[in-house]
KELUMLUM-262800 format. One line per 4 residues: for each residue x, y, z of C-alpha. Coordinates in pm, 1 decimal. Layout:
X Y Z  ...
END
This chain:
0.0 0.0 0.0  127.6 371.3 -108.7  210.2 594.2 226.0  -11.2 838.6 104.0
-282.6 585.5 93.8  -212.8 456.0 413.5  -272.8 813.6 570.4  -570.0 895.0 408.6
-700.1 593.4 565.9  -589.2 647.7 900.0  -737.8 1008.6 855.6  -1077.0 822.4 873.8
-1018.5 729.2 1166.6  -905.0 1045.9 1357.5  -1072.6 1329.5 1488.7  -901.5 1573.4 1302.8
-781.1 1919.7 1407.2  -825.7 2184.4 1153.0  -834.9 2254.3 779.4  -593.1 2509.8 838.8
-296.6 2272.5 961.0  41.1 2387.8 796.7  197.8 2204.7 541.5  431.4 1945.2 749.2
661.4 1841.0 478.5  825.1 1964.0 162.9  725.8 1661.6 -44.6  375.2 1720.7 21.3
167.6 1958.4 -179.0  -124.2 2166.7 -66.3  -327.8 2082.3 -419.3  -219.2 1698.8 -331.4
-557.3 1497.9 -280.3  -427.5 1333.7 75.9  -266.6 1723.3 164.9  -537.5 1748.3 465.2
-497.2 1398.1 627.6  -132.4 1449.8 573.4  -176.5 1753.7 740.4  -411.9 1661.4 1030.9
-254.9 1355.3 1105.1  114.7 1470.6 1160.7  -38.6 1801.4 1351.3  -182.9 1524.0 1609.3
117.0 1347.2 1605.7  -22.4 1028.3 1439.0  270.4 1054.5 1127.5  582.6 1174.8 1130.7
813.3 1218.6 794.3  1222.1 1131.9 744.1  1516.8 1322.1 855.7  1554.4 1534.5 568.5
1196.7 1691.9 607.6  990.6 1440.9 371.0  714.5 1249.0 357.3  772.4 1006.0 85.9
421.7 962.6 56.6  441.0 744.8 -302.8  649.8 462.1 -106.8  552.5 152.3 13.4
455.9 193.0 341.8  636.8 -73.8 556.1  425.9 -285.4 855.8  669.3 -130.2 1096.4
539.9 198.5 1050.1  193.2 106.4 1005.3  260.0 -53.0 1332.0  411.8 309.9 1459.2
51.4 477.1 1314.7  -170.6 201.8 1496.8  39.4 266.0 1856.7  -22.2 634.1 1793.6
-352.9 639.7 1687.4  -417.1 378.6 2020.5  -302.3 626.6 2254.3  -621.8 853.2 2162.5
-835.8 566.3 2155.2  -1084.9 767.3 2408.3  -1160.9 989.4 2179.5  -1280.6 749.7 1883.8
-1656.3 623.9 1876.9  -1726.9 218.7 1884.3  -1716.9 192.2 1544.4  -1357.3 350.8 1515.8
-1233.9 174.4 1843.4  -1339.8 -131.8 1640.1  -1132.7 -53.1 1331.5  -845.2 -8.1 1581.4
-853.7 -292.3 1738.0  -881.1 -506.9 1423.8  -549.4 -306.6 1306.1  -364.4 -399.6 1601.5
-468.9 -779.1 1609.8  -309.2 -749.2 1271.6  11.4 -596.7 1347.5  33.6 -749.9 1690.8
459.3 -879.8 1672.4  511.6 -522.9 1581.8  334.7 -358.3 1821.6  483.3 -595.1 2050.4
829.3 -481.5 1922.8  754.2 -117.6 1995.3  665.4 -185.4 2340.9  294.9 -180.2 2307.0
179.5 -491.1 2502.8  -39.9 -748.4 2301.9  -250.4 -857.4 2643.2  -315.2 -479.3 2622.7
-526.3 -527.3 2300.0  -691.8 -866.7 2385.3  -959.3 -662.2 2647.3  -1113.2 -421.0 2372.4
-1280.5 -637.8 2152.4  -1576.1 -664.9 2367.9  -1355.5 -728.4 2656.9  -1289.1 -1111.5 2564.2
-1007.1 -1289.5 2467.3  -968.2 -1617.3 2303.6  -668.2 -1876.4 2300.9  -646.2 -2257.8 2298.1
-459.0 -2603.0 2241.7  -453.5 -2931.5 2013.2  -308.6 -3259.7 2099.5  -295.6 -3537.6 1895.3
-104.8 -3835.5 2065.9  -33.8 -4217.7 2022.2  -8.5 -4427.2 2355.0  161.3 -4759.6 2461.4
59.2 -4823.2 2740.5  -131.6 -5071.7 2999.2  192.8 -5278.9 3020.5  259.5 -5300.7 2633.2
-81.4 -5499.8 2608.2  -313.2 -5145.9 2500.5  -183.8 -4871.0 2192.8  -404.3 -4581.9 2204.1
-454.6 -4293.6 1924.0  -653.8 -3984.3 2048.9  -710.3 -3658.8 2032.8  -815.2 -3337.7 2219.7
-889.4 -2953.7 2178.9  -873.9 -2716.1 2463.5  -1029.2 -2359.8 2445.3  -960.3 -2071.0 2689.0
-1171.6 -1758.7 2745.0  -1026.2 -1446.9 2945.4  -1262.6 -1177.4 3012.8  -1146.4 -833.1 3136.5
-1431.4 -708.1 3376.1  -1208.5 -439.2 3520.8  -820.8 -356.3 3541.2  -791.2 -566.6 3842.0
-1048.7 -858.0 3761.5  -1109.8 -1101.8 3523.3  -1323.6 -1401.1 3468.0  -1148.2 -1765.1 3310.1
-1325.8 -2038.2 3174.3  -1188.4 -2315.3 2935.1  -1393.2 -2580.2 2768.9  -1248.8 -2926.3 2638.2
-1292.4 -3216.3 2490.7  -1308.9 -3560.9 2661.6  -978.5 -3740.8 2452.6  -1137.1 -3854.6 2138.4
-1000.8 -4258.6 2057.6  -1023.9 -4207.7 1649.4  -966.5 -4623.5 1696.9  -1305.1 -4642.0 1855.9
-1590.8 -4504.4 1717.4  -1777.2 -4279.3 2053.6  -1777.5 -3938.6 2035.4  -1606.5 -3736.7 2267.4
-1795.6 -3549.3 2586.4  -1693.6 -3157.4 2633.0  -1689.2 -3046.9 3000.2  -1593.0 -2737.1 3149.5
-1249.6 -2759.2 3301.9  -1174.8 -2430.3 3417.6  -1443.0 -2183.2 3538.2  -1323.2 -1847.4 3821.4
-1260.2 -1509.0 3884.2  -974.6 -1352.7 3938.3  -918.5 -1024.2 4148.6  -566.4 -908.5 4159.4
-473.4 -618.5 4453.4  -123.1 -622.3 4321.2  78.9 -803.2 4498.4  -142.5 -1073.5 4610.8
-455.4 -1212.5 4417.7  -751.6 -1409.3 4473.3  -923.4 -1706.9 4276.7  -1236.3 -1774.4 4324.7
-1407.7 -2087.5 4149.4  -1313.4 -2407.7 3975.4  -910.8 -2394.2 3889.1  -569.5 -2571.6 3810.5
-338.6 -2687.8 4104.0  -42.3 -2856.9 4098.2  196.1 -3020.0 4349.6  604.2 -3040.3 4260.0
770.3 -2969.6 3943.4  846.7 -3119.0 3567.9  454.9 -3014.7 3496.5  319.1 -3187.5 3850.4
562.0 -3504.4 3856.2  331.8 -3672.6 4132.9  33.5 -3422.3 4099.0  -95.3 -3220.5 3792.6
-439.5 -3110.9 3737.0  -505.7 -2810.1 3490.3  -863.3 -2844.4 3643.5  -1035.4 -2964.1 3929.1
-998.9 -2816.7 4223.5  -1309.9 -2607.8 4362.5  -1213.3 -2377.5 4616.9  -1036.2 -1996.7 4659.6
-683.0 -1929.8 4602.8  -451.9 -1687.6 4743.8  -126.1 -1570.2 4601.0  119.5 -1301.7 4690.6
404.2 -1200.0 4463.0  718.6 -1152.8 4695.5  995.7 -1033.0 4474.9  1197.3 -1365.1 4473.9
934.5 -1565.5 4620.7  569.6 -1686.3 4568.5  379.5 -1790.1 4770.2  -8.1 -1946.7 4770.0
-252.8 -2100.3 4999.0  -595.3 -2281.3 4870.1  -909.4 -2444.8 5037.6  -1196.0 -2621.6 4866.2
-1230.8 -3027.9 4712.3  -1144.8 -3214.7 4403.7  -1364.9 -3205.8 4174.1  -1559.8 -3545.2 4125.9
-1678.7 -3512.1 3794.1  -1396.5 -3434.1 3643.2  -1068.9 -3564.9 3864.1  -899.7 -3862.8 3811.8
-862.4 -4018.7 4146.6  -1168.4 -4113.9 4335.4  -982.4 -4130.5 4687.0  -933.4 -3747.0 4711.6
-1292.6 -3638.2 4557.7  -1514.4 -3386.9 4748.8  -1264.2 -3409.4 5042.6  -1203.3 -3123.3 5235.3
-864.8 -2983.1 5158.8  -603.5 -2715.1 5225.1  -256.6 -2640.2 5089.4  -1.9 -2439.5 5076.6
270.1 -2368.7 4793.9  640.9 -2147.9 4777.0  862.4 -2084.2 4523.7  1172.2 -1918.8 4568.9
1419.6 -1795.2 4306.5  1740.5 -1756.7 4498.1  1959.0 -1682.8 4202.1  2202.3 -1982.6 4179.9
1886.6 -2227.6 4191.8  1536.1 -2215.2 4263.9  1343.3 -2405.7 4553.7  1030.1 -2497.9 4618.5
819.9 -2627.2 4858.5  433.5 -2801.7 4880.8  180.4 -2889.0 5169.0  -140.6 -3073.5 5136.8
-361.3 -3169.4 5390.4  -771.2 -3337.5 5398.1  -1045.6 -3344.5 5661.6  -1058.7 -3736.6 5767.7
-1326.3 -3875.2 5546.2  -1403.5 -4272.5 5543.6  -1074.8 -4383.5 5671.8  -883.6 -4143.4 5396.8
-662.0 -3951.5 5539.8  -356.2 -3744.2 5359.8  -97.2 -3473.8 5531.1  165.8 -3481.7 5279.1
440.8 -3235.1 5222.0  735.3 -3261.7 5035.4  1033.2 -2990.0 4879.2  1215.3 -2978.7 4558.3
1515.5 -2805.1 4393.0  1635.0 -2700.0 4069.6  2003.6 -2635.9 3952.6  2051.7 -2451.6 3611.4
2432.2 -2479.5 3520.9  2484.5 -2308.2 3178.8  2183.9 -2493.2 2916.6  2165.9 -2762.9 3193.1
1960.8 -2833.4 3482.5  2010.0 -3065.7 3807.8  1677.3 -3124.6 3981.5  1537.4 -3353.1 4238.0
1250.1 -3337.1 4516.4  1142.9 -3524.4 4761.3  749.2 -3638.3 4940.8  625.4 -3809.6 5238.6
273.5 -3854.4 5371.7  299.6 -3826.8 5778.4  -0.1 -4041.8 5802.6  100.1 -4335.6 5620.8
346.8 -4601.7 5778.2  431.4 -4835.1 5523.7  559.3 -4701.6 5117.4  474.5 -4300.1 5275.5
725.8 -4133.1 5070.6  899.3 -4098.5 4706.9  1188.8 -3870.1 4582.6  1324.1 -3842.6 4221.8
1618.7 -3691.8 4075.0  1737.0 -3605.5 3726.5  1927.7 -3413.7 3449.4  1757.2 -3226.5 3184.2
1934.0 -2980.1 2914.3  1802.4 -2713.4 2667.1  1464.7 -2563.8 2695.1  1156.3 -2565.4 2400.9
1035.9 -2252.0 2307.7  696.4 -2207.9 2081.1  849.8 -1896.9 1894.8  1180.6 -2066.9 1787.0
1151.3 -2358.2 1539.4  1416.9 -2591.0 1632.2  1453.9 -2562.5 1944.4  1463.0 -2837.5 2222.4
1484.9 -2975.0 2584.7  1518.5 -3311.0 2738.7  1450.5 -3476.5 3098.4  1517.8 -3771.3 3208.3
1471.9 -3851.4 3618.3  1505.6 -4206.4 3850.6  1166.5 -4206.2 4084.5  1101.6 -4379.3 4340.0
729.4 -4379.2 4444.1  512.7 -4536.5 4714.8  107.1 -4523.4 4702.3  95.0 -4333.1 5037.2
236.3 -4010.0 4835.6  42.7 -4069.0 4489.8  -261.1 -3894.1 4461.5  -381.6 -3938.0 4065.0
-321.1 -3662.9 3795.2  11.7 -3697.7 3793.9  178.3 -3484.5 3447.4  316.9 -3817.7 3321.5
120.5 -3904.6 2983.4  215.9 -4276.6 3038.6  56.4 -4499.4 3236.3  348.6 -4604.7 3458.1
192.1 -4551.6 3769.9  -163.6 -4695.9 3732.3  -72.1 -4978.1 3897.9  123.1 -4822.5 4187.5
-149.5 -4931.0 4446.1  -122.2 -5341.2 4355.7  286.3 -5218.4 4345.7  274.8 -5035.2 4705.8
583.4 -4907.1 4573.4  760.3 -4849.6 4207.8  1075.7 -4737.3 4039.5  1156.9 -4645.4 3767.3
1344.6 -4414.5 3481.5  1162.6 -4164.3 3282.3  1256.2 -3973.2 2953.8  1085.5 -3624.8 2827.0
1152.0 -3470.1 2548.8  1038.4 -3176.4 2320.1  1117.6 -2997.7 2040.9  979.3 -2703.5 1817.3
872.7 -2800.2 1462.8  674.4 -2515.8 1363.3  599.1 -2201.2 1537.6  323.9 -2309.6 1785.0
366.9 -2643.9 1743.4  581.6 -2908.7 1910.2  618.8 -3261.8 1958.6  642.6 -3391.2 2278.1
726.3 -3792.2 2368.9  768.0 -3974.8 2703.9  950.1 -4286.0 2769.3  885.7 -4522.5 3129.6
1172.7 -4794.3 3170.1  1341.4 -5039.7 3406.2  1019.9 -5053.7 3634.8  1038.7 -5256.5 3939.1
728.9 -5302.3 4178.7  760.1 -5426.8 4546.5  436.7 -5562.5 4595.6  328.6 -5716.1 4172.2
459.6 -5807.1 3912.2  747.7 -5548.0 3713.2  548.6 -5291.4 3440.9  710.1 -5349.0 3155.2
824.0 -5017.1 2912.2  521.9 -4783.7 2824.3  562.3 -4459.8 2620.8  374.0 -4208.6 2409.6
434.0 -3903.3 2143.3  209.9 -3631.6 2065.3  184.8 -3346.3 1834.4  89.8 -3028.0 2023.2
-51.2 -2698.3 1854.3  -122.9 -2372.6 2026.5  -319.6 -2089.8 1916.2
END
């Protein structure tokens, strides 16, 4: 698109401040057709011309100074009508990674069109699991809604799929996962509703549910700590592990960035309910030394005598990121795991510990990897080996590999 084009466009959009705005540059003529948007435009600070004093309106106009207009014309967005906000708004979806480059934060943008913002995930993954005996091939969509009530609140909600066996020949239930508010004072916030919570690291190594847990959340921001504390119940519907449903439960959750490594530590405690009773805390640690890490953690459950704690410890190098095409990172931990710590939902897509209650106690190695194929997309696989159960019979190997989209 022609520069001169481009402005008389933008023009539309603007208020304008006078037919009578001096001529701004030398290039541009006052019998010109575009002279007044030209004019009104850089007198409101919208355009501005080269060095030397020129426009150089019959040029291509470049998305990085499009982007440049669209920033400037945002910063007067309260004086626009709907219909103009609207036009905005579009533009700036449009040049968002430029924007973003000038410092004008995308998030920013997501609460003007009509204060809702939309983002999701695809997964489509091939299991071995169920001791080499059961290959599954399934898929699942996630989507995520954000709505900006105020600066300081916002309501979440994600819908998704039930994981969709394209071997079988059922359709797949949607339920929804996620659904609170969120109030945030600054340095602490509060959730309210049905959210995420996880216990330890690698993505919830003994504990990972991205939904699930009814209750209120608070979380303070301490410069190189964070810290949280939560009461409600597990979700029956839609939690894996009947043992812990609608049970009564607090926790409490730190993570502290101490420079050389980071630490972390977890507390989870239920109301006695049937005989089920769980006080479990447990501490972790993470080394980064150049592109590698050194981590480990360990858990026991004070209320258990027999298999009451596990620990695991492993090396990982490199680190995945969506943006960068090529890019990687690898795990792989020794775990040692008795059914007094395991609660269900652990981030493990294999089924290695399914049997851990017949096992009273497993160990085992574990492999994750991940790499960047596309922007937005990855591939992720896991690999369980060299189980040994205590109480049954060995698992043997079980492993699984997924493509992953994100939009």
């Amino acid at each position: 698109m022609k520069k001169l084009l481009a402005m008389a466009a933008a023009a539309a959009l603007s208020l304008g401040v006078s037919a009578q705005a001096a001529n701004p540059f030398s290039d541009v003529s006052t019998s010109d057709w575009a002279y007044k948007a030209v004019a009104d435009l850089s007198a409101q600070g919208i355009v501005a011309g080269y060095p030397d004093g020129t426009f150089g309106g019959q040029k291509n106009i470049t998305r990085y100074e499009m982007a440049q207009i669209i920033a400037r014309l945002m910063a007067k967005e309260d004086q626009y009508n709907a219909e103009q906000r609207a036009i905005i708004d579009q533009l700036a979806g449009e040049y968002a990674d430029e924007l973003d480059s000038l410092g004008v934060r995308v998030s920013n943008l997501e609460k003007k069109v009509g204060n809702i913002s939309w983002s999701g995930d695809a997964r489509m993954r091939y299991q071995s699991n169920d001791n080499g005996d059961k290959e599954s091939w399934n898929g699942r969509v996630r989507i995520n809604m954000k709505g900006q009530i105020n600066d300081s609140t916002t309501a979440n909600a994600r819908l998704s799929t039930d994981n969709v066996n394209f071997k079988g020949d059922s359709d797949a239930d949607v339920g929804m996962e996620l659904l609170n508010v969120n109030h945030d004072f600054g340095a602490v916030d509060l959730t309210l509703g049905r959210y995420g919570m996880t216990l330890g690291n690698q993505g919830g190594w003994l504990y990972n549910s991205s939904y699930g847990f009814d209750g209120a959340q608070l979380a303070a921001d301490l410069g190189r700590v964070d810290v949280a504390v939560g009461y409600g119940q597990f979700n029956s519907s839609r939690h894996p592990s009947a043992d812990i449903d609608n049970l009564d439960t607090f926790y409490a959750k730190a993570n502290a960035d101490l420079g050389a490594f980071d630490l972390y530590a977890n507390y989870y405690t239920n109301m006695e309910k049937e005989g089920i009773d769980y006080e479990i805390w447990g501490v972790g640690l993470v080394i980064p030394v150049s592109d590698f890490r050194v981590f480990g953690e360990y858990w026991q459950n004070t209320t258990w005598g027999d298999y009451d704690t596990a620990w695991n410890a492993g090396l990982g190098y490199g680190m995945r990121d969506l943006k960068k095409p090529g890019t990687w990172q690898l795990d792989v931990a020794y775990n040692k795991v008795g059914d007094g710590v395991y609660l269900g939902g652990t981030g493990l897509q294999t089924d290695i510990l399914s049997d851990i209650k017949s096992a009273g106690e497993l160990k085992f190695w574990n492999a994750v990897g991940e790499v960047t194929l596309a922007q937005n997309t990855y591939l992720h696989a896991e690999y369980a080996f060299a189980a040994e159960a205590k109480e049954s019979t060995d698992p043997e190997d079980t492993w699984t590999v997924s493509l992953n989209y994100v939009f």
